[in-house]
C-alpha positions in Angstrom: -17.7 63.2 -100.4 -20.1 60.3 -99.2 -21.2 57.9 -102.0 -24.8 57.1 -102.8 -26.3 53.9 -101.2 -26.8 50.8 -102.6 -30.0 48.9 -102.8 -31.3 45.8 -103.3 -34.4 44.5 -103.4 -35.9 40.8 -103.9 -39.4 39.5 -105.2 -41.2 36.7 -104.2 -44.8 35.3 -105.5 -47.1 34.8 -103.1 -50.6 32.6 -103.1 -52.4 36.3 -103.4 -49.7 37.9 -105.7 -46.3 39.7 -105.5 -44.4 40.4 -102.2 -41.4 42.8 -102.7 -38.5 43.8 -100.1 -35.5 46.6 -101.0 -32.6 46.2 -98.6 -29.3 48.9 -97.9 -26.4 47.8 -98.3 -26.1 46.6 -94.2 -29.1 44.0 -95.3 -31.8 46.2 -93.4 -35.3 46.1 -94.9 -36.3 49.8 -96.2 -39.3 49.4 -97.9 -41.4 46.1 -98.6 -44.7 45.6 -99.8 -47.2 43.5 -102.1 -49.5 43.7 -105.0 -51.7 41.5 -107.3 -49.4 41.7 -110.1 -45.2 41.3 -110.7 -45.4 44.3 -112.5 -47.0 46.3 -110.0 -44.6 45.2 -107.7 -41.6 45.9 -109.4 -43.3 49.5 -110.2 -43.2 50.0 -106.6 -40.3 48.9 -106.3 -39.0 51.1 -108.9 -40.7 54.1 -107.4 -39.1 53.5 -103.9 -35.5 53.6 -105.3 -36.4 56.7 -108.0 -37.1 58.3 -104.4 -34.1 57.4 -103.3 -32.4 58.9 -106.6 -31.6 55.3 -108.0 -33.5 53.7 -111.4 -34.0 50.3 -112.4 -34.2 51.2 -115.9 -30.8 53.1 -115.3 -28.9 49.6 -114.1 -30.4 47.8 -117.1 
């Protein structure tokens, strides 16, 4: 049975907002983006890893 990835992700602020990155577990960048708002970006951030069948709110 194979195991479920891991993630990770980073955010940074930017002079125009939020830039995001999520990483696998080999350090390769999966996903990134950016938005006005920290919450925005951790939304999407959020959303990318629910796709992936992992939750931020479930690691809390």
């Amino acid at each position: 049975m194979r195991e479920d990835p891991s993630f990770a992700y980073s955010l940074s602020q930017s002079e125009d907002g939020w830039r995001w990155r999520v990483f696998d577990e080999d350090g390769v960048t999966v996903a990134d983006g950016a938005h006005t708002s920290q919450d925005a970006a951790l939304a999407a951030v959020n959303a990318m890893l629910r796709n992936a069948g992992m939750d931020l709110g479930a690691a809390a």
